[in-house]
N, C-alpha and C positions, 0 to 999 in steps of 0.2 A: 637513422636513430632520432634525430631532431624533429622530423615530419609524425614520427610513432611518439613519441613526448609531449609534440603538441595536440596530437588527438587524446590520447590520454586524460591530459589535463583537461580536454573538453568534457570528461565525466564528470568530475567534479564542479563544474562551470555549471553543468543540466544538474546534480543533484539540487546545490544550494538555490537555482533559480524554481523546481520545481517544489523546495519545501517554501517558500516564500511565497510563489505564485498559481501553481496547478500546470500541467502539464500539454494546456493544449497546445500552446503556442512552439511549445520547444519540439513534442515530438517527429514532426517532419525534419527539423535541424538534427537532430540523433539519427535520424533514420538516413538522411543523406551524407552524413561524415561516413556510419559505417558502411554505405552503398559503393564510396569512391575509393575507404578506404580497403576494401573489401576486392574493387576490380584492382587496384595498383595491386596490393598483393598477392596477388593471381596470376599476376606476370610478373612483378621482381624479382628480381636474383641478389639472395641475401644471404649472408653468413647462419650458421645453424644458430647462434646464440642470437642475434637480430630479429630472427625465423622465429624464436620461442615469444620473445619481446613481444613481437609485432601481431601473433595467432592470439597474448593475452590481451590484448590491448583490444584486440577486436571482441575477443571473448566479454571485456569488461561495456564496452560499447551496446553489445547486441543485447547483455542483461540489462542495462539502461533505457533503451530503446525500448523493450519488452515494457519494464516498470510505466516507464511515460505510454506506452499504448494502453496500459491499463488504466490509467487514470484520469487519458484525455476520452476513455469509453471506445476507445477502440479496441476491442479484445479480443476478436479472430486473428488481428495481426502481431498479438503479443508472442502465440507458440513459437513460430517458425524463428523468431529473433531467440526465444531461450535455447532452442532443438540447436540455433547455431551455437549458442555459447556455448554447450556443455559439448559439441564436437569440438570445439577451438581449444576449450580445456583441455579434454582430453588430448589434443596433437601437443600441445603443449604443456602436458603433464602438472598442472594448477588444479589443483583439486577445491583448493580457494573459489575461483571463479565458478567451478561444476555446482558445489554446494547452493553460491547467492540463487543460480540459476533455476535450483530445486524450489527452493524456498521459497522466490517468484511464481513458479508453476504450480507449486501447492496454495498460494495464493489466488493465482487464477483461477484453479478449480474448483476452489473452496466453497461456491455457491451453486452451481451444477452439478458436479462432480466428486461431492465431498467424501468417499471412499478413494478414490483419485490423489487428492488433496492431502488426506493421509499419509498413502504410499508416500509422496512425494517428498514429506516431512519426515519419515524416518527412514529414505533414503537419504537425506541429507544429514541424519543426523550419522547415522553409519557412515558416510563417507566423512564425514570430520573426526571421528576417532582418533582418539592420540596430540589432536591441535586445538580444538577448539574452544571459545571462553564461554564465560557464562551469558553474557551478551547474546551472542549467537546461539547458545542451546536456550534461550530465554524465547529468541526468536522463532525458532523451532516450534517450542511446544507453542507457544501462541499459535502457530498457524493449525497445529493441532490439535488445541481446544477448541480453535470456533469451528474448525469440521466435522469435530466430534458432535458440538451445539447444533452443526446443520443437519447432522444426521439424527437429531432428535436422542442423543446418546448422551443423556447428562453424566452417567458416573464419569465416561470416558471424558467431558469435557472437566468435570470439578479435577480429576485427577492431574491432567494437562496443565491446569491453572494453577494447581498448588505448587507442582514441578516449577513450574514460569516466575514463578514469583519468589521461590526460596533462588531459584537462577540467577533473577535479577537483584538480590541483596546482598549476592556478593561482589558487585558493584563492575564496575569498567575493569579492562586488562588493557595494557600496552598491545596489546596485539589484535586488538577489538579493529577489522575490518571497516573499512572507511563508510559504505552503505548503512553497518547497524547504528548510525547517528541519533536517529529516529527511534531508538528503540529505547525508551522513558518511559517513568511513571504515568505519561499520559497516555503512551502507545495501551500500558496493560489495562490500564482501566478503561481507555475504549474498545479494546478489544475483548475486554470481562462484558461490556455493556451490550455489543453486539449481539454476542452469544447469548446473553440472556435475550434478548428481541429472536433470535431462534428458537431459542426455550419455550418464547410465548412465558416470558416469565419480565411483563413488561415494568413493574414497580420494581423490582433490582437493577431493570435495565435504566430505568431514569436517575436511581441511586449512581451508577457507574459512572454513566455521560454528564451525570451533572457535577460531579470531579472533575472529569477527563476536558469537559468544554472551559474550565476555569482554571485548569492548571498549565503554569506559564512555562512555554514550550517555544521554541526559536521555528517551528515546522507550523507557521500559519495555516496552510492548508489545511494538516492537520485538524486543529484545532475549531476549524471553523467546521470542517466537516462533523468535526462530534457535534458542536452544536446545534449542527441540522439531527442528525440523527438521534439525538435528544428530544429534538421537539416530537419528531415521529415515535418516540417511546412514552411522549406524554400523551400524545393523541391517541396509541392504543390502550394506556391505562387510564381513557375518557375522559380527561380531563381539555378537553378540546380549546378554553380559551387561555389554557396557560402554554397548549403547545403552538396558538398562533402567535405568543407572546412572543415564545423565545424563536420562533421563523420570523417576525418580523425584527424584530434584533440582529439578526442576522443576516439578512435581505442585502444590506447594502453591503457587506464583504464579499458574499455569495458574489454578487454582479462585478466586485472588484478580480476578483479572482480570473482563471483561465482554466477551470478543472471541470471538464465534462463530466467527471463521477459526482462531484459534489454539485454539480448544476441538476443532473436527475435525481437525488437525492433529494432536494429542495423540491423539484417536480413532482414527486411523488406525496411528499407532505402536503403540498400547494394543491395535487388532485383532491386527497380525503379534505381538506378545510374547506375548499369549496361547497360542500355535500350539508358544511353546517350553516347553520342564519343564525350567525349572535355578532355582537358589535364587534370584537376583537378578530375573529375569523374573516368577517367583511373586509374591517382593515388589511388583514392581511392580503387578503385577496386580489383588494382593490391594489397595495402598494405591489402586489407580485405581478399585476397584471400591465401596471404602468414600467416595470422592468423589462419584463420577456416577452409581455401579448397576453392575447389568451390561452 
């Protein structure tokens, strides 16, 4: 039981380091806790109630693991870590753990796959029935608005978002699941800004992120990644030397960081600004190019 408690606790240890810092660094450390912890339980011999403990603890592990390979851009290797958690859950009857699980996988899917992404979101919401807060049903429909967004399905996204947001006003529960941490007035309004950049509805979307990248939030990563994605909603409502502004503003967290998604995400702005010749785009260029290369 002391060996299962202190794996455990290593979930929270990866949360708090990956809202601070991006997720390169930690994911291989997730992924080898639950590798070892995974073969010892394979072979111990443990009490049935230790048996439940130790299936959840892997289960919380593997959904962690998953999260960190999504955001170190590793994201073929996120399934098989959720596929484990929701079996884990399942042996150990946590319907807690299956749900995070979904809710990940509809986040994975959510740009590929975003009918996918859907299901996945109101399977999760059907499996929390009867338990869950507004937090977590906040969470939900977020992932189901911006699917809806990818799938070019405004009504379905406005409708998602108004659910999300009457969700999130009824504020925190005591029973609000350790993961939906993250889940703030900054989450919604990056995740309103998003979706509008799927919309192709780029002047809402820089209205969003230009809240969402100023509003004070303990989830650095976060916050820095809106303000990439900001500049890339400035750059398509052509306004090119305001969105090298706020990419060079950002430049030197970006390189502080550890977060593969939020490193192509700058990458991607840093393609389109190159493409312009004005003095602020250069700048930018030149300071992104004395960071990463060319």
């Amino acid at each position: 039981m002391e060996h299962v408690r202190l794996a455990g606790s290593l979930v929270e240890r990866f949360r708090e380091a990956d809202a601070a810092v991006g997720a390169d660094e930690l994911c291989d450390a997730a992924m080898t806790v639950h590798t070892r912890l995974s073969a010892w339980a394979s072979k111990a011999r443990v009490s049935r109630n230790l048996e439940a403990t130790l299936q959840t603890t892997l289960a919380d592990l593997a959904n962690q693991a998953a999260w960190l390979a999504i955001d170190a851009e590793r994201r073929p290797k996120a399934r098989p870590y959720l596929n484990d958690a929701i079996t884990r859950a399942r042996i150990s009857d946590n319907p807690r753990e299956e749900v995070r699980a979904l809710a990940c996988l509809s986040l994975l899917t959510r740009e590929g796959q975003p009918t996918e992404s859907v299901h996945c979101a109101e399977a999760a919401l059907r499996a929390c029935q009867g338990w869950s807060t507004p937090r977590l049903r906040t969470l939900l429909r977020l992932r189901m608005a911006h699917a809806y967004a990818n799938l070019g399905d405004a009504s379905g996204f406005n409708r998602e978002m108004a659910v999300a947001f009457r969700e999130f006003d009824r504020g925190p529960h005591e029973d609000d699941l350790p993961f939906l941490q993250f889940v703030t007035s900054h989450e919604l309004t990056g995740i309103q800004g998003l979706a509008f950049l799927a919309l192709n509805r780029p002047a809402r979307a820089v209205k969003s992120l230009a809240v969402s990248s100023t509003t004070r939030t303990e989830h650095r990563r976060n916050r820095v990644l809106s303000t990439v994605r900001l500049a890339e909603a400035e750059y398509r409502l052509g306004d090119v030397n305001r969105a090298a502004r706020t990419a060079l503003r950002v430049l030197p967290e970006v390189k502080q960081l550890n977060s593969g998604r939020t490193t192509r995400n700058l990458a991607q702005v840093g393609a389109h600004l190159s493409r312009e010749n004005t003095a602020a785009t250069r700048d930018f260029v030149d300071a992104y190019r004395a960071e990463f290369g060319p």
